[in-house]
Biopython code that builds the backbone (N, CA, C, O; Angstrom):
import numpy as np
from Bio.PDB.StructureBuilder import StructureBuilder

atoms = [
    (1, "UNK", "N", (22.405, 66.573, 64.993)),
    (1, "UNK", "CA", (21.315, 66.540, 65.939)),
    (1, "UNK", "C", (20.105, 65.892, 65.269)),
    (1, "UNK", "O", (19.554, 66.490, 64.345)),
    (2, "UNK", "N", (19.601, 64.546, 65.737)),
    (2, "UNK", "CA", (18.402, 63.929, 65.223)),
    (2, "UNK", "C", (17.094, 64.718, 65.300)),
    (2, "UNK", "O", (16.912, 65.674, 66.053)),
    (3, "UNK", "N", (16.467, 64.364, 64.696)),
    (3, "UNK", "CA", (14.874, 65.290, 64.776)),
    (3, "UNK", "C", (14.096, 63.656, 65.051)),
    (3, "UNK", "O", (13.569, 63.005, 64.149)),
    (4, "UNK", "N", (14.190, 63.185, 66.621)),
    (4, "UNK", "CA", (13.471, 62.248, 66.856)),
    (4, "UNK", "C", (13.272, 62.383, 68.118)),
    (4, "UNK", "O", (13.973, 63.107, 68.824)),
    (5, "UNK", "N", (11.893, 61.418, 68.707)),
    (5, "UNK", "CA", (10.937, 62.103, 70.075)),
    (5, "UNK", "C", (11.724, 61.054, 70.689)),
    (5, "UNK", "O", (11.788, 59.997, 70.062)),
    (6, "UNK", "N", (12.348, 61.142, 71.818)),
    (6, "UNK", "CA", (13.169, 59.824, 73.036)),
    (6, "UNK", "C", (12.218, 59.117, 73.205)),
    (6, "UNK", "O", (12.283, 57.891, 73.294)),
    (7, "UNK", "N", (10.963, 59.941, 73.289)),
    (7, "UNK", "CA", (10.151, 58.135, 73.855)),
    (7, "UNK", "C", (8.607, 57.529, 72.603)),
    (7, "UNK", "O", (8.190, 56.394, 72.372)),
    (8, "UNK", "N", (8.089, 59.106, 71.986)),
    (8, "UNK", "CA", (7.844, 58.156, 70.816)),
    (8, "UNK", "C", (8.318, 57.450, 69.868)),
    (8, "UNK", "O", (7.565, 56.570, 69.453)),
    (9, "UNK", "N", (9.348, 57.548, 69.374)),
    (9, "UNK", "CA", (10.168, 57.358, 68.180)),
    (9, "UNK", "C", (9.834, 58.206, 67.335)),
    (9, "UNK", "O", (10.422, 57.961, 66.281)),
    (10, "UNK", "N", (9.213, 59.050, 67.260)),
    (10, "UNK", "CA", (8.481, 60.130, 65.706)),
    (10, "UNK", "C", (9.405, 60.513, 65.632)),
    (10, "UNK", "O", (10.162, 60.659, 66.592)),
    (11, "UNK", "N", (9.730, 60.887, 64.145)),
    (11, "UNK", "CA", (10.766, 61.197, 62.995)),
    (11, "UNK", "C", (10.321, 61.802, 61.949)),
    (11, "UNK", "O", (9.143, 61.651, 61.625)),
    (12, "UNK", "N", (11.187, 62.615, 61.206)),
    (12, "UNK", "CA", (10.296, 62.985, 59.796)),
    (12, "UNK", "C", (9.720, 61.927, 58.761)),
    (12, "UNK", "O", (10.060, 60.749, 58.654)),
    (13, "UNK", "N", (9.062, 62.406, 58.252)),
    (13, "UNK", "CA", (7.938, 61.728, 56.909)),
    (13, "UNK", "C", (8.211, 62.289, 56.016)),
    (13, "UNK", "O", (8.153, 63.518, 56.028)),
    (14, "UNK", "N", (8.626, 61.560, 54.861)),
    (14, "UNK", "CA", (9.003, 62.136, 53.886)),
    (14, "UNK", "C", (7.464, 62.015, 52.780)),
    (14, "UNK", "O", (6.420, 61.467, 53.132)),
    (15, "UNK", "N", (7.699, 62.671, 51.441)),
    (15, "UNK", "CA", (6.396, 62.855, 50.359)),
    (15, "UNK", "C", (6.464, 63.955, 49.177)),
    (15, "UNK", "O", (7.194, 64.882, 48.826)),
    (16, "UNK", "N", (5.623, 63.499, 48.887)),
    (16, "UNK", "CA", (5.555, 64.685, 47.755)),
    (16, "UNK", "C", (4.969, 65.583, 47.804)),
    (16, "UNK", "O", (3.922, 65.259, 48.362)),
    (17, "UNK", "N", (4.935, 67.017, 47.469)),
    (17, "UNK", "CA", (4.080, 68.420, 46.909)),
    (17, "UNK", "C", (4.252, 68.142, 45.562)),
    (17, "UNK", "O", (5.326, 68.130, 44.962)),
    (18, "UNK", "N", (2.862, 67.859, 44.995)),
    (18, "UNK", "CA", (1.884, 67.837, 43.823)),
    (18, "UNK", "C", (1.469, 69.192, 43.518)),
    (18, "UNK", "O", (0.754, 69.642, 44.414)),
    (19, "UNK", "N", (1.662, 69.966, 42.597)),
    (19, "UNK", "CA", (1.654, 71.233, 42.303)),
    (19, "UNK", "C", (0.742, 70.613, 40.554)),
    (19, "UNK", "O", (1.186, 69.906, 39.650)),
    (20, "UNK", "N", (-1.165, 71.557, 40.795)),
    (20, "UNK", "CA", (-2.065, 70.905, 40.102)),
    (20, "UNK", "C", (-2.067, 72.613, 39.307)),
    (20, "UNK", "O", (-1.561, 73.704, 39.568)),
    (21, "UNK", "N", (-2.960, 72.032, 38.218)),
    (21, "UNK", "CA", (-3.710, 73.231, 37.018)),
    (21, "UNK", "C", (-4.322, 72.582, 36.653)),
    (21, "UNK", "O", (-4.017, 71.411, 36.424)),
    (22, "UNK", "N", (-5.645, 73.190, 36.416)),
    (22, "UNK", "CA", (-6.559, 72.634, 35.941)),
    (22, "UNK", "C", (-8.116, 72.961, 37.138)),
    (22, "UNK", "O", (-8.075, 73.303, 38.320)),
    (23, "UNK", "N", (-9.277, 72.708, 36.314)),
    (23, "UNK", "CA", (-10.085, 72.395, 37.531)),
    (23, "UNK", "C", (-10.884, 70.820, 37.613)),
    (23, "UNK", "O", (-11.160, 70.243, 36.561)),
    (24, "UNK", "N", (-11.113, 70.398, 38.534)),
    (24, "UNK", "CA", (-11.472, 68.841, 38.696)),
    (24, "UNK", "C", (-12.768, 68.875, 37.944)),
    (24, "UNK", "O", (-13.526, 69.845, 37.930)),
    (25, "UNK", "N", (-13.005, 67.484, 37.181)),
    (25, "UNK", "CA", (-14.140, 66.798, 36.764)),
    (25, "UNK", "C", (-14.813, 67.251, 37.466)),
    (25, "UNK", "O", (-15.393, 68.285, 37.136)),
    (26, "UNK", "N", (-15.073, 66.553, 39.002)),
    (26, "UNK", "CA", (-16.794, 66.545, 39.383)),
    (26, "UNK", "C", (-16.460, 68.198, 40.218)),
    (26, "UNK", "O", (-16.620, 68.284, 41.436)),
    (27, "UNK", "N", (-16.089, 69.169, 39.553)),
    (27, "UNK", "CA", (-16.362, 70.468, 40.081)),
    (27, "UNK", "C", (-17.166, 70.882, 38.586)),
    (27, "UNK", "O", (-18.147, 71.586, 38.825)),
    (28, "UNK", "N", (-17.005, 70.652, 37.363)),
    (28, "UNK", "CA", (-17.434, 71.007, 36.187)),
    (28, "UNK", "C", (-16.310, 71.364, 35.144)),
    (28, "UNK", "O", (-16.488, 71.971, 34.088)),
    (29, "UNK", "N", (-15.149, 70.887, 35.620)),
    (29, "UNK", "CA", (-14.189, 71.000, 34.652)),
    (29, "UNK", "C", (-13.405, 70.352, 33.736)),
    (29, "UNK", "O", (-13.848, 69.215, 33.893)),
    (30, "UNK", "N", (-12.571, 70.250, 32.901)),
    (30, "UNK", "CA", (-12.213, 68.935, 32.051)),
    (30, "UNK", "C", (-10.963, 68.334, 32.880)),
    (30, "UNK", "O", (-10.283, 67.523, 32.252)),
    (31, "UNK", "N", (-10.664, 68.550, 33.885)),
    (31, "UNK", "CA", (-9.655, 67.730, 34.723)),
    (31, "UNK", "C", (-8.565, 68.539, 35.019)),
    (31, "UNK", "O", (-8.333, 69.704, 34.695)),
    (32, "UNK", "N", (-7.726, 67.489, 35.899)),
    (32, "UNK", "CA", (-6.634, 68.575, 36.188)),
    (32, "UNK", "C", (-4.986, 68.105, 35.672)),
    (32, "UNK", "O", (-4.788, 67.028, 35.109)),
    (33, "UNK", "N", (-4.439, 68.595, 35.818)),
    (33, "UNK", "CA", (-3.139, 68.421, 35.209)),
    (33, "UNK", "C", (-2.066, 68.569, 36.268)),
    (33, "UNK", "O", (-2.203, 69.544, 37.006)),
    (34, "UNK", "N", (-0.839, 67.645, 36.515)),
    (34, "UNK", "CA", (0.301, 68.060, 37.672)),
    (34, "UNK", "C", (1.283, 68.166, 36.559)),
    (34, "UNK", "O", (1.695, 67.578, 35.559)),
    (35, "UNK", "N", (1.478, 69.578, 37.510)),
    (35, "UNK", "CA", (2.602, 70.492, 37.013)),
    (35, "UNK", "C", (3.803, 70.058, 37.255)),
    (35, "UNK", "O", (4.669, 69.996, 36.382)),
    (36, "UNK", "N", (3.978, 69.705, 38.496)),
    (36, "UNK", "CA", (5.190, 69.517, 39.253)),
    (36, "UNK", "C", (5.048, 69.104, 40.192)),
    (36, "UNK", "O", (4.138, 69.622, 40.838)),
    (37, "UNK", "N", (5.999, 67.677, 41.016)),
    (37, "UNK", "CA", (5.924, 67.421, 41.936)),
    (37, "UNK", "C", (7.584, 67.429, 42.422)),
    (37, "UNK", "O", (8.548, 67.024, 41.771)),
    (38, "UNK", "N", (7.562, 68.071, 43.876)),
    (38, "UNK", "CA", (8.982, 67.980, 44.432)),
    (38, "UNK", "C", (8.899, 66.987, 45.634)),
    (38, "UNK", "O", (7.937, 66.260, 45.881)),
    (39, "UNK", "N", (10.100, 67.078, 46.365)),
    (39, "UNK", "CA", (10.503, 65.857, 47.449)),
    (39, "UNK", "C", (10.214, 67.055, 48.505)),
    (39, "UNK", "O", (10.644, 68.179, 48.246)),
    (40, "UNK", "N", (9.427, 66.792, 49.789)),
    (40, "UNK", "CA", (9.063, 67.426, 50.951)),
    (40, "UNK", "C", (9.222, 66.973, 52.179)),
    (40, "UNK", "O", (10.262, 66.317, 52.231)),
    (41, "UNK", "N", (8.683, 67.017, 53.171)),
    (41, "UNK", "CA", (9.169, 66.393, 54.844)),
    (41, "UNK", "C", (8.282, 66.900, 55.998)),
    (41, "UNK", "O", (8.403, 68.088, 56.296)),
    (42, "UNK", "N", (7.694, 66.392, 56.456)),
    (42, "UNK", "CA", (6.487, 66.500, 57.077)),
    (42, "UNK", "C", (8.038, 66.524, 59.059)),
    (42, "UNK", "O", (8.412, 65.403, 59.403)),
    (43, "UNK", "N", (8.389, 67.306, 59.599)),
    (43, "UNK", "CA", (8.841, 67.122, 60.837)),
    (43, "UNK", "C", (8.240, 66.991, 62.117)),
    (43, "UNK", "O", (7.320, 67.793, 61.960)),
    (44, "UNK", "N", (8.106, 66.580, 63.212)),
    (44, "UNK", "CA", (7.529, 65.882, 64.310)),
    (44, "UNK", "C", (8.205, 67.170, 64.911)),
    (44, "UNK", "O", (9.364, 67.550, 64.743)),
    (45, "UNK", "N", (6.830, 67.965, 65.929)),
    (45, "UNK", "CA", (6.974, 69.420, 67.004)),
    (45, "UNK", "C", (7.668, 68.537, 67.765)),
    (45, "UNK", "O", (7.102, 67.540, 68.214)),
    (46, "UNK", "N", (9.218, 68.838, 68.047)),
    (46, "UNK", "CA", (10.039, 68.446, 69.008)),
    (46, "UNK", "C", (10.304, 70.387, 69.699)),
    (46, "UNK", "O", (10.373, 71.582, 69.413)),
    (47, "UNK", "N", (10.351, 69.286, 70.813)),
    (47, "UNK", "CA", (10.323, 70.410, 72.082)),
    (47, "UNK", "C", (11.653, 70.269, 73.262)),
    (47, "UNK", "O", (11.018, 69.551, 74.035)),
    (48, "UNK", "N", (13.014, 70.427, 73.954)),
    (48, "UNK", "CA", (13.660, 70.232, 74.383)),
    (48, "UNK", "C", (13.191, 70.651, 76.104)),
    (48, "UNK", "O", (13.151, 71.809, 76.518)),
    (49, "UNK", "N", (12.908, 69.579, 76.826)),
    (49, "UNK", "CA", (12.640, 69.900, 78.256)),
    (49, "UNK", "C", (13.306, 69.488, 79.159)),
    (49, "UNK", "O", (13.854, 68.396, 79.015)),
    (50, "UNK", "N", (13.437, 70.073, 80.124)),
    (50, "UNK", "CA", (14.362, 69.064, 81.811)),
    (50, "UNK", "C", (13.492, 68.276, 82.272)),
    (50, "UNK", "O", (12.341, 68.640, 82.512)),
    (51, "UNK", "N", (13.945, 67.035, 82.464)),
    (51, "UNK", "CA", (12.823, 66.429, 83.493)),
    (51, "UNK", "C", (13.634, 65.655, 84.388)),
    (51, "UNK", "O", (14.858, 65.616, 84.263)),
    (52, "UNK", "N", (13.074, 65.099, 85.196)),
    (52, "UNK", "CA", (13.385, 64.234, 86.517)),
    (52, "UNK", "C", (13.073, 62.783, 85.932)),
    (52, "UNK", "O", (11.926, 62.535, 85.563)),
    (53, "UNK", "N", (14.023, 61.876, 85.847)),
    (53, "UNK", "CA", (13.742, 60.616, 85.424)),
    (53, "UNK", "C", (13.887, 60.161, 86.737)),
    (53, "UNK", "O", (14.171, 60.795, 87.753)),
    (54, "UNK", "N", (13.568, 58.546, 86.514)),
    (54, "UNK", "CA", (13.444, 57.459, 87.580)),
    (54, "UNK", "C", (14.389, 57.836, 88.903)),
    (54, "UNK", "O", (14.029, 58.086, 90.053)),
    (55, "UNK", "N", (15.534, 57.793, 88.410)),
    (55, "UNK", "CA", (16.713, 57.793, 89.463)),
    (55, "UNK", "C", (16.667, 59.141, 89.725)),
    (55, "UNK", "O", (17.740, 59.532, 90.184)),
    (56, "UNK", "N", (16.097, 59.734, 89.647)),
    (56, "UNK", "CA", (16.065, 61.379, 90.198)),
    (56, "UNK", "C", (16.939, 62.055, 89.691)),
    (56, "UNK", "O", (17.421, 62.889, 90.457)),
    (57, "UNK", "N", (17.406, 62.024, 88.528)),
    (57, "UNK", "CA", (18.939, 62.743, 87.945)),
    (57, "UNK", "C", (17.463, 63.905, 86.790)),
    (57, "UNK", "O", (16.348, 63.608, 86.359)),
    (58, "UNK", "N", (18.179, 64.990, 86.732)),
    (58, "UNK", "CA", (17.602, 65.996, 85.869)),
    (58, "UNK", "C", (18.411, 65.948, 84.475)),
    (58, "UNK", "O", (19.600, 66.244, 84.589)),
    (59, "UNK", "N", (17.996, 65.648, 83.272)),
    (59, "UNK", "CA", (18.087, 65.629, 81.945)),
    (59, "UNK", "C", (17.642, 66.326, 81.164)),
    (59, "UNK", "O", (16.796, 67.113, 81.587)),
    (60, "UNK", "N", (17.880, 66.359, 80.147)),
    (60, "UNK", "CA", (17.618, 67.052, 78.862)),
    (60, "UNK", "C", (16.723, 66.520, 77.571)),
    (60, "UNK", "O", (17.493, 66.383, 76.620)),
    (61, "UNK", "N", (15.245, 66.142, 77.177)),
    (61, "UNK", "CA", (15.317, 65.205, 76.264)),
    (61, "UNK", "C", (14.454, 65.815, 75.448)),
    (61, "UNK", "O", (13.513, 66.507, 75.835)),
    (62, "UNK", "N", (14.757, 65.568, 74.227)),
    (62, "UNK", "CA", (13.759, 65.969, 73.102)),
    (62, "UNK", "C", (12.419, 65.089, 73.378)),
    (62, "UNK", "O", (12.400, 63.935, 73.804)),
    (63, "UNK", "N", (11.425, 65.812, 73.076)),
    (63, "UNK", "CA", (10.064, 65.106, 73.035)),
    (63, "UNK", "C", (9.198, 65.651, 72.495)),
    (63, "UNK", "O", (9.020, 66.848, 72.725)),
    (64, "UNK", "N", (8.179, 64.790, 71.388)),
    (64, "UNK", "CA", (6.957, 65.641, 70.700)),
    (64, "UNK", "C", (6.077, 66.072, 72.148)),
    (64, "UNK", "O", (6.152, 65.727, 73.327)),
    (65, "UNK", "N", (5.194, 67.039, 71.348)),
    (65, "UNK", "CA", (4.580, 67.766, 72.010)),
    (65, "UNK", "C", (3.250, 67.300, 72.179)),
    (65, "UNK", "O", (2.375, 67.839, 72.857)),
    (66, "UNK", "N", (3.181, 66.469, 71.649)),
    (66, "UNK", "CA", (1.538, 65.207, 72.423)),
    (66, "UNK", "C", (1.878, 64.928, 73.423)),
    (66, "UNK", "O", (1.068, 65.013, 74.346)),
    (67, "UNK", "N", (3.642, 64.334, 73.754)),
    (67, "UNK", "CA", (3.648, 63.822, 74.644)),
    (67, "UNK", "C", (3.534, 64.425, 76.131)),
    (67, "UNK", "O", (3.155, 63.896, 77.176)),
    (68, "UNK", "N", (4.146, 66.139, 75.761)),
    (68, "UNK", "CA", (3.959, 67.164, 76.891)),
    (68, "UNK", "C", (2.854, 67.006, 76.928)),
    (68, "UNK", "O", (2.603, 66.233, 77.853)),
    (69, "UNK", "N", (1.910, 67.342, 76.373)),
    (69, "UNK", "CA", (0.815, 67.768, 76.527)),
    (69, "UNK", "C", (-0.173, 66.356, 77.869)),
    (69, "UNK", "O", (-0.736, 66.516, 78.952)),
    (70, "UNK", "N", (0.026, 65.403, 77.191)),
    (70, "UNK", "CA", (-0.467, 64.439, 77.826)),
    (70, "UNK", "C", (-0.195, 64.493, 79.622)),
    (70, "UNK", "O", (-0.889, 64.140, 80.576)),
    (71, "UNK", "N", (1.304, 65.180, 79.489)),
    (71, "UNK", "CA", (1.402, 65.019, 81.255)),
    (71, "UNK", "C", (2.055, 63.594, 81.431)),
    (71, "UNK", "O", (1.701, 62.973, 82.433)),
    (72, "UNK", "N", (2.917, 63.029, 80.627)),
    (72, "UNK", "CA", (3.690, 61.919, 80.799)),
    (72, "UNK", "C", (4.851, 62.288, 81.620)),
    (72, "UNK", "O", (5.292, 61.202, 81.997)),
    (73, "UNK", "N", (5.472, 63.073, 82.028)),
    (73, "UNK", "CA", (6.739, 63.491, 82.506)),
    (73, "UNK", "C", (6.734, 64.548, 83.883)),
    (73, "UNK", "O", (5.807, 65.342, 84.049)),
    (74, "UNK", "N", (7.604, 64.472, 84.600)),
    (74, "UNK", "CA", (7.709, 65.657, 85.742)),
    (74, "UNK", "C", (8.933, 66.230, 85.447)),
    (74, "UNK", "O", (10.045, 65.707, 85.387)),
    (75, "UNK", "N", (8.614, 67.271, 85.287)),
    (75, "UNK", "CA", (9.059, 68.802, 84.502)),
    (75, "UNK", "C", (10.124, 69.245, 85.659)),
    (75, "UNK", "O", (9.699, 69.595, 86.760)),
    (76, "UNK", "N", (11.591, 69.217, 85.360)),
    (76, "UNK", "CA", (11.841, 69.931, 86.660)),
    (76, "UNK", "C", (12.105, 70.716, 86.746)),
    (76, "UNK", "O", (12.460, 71.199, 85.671)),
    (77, "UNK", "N", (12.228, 71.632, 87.924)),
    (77, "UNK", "CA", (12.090, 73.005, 88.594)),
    (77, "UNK", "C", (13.362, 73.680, 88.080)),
    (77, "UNK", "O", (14.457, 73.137, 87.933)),
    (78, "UNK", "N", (13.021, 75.021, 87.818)),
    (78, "UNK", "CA", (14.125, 75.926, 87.345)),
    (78, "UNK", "C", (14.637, 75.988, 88.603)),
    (78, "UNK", "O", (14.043, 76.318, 89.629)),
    (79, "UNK", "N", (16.318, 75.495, 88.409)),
    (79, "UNK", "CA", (17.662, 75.713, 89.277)),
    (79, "UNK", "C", (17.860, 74.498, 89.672)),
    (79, "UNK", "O", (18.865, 74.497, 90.383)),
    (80, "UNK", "N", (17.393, 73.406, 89.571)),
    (80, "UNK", "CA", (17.489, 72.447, 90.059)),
    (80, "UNK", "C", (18.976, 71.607, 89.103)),
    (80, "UNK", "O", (19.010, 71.930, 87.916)),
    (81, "UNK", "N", (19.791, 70.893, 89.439)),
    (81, "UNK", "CA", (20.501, 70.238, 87.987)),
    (81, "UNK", "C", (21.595, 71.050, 87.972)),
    (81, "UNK", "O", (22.656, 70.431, 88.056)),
    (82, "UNK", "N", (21.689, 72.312, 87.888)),
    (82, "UNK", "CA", (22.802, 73.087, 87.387)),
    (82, "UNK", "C", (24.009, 72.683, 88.471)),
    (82, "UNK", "O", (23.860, 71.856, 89.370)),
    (83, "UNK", "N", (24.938, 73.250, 88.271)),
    (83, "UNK", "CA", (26.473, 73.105, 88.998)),
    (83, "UNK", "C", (27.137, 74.005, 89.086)),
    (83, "UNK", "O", (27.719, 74.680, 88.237)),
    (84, "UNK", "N", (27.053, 74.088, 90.663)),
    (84, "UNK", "CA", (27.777, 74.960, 91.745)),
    (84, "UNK", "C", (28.505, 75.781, 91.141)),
    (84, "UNK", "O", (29.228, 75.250, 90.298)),
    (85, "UNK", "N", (28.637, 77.297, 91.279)),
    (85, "UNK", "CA", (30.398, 77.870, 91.074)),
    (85, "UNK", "C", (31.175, 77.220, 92.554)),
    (85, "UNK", "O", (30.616, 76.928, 93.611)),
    (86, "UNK", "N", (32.759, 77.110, 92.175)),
    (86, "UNK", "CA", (33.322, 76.736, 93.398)),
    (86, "UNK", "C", (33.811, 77.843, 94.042)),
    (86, "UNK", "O", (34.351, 77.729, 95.142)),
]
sb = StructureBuilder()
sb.init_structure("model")
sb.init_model(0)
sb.init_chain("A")
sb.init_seg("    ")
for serial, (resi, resn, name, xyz) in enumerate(atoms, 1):
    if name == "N":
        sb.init_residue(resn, " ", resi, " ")
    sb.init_atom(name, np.array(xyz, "f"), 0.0, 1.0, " ", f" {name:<3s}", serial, name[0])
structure = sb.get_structure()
């Protein structure tokens, strides 16, 4: 399962955690020192919603949560989509 937004493209970011000792020069100290740095990952708030696309079909799509927020999408109605018992 990808950790990516369907319509932004956002994905994780990868980086480092810098793990410091010491206190900084311009605080009054003789500097600082890295202890350790590891490999980290910054992930994009993915959110799984139903919506109503173009053709009126109800889906499933991952999407960051700027994009909810913004009001880009029509949200569809609980019961709508599902399938009949026969």
């Amino acid at each position: 399962m990808s950790r990516v937004c369907e319509y932004s493209g956002k994905r994780p970011h990868t980086g480092n955690k810098v793990v410091r000792r010491g206190k900084a020069k311009r605080e009054g100290g003789i500097g600082q020192n890295v202890t350790g740095i590891s490999k980290r990952r910054w992930k994009p708030n993915l959110q799984t919603i139903r919506i109503i696309d173009e053709n009126g079909t109800v889906r499933r799509i991952k999407v960051c949560a700027r994009y909810i927020k913004a009001g880009k999408f029509t949200k569809a109605p609980r019961g709508l989509g599902r399938k009949k018992a026969a």
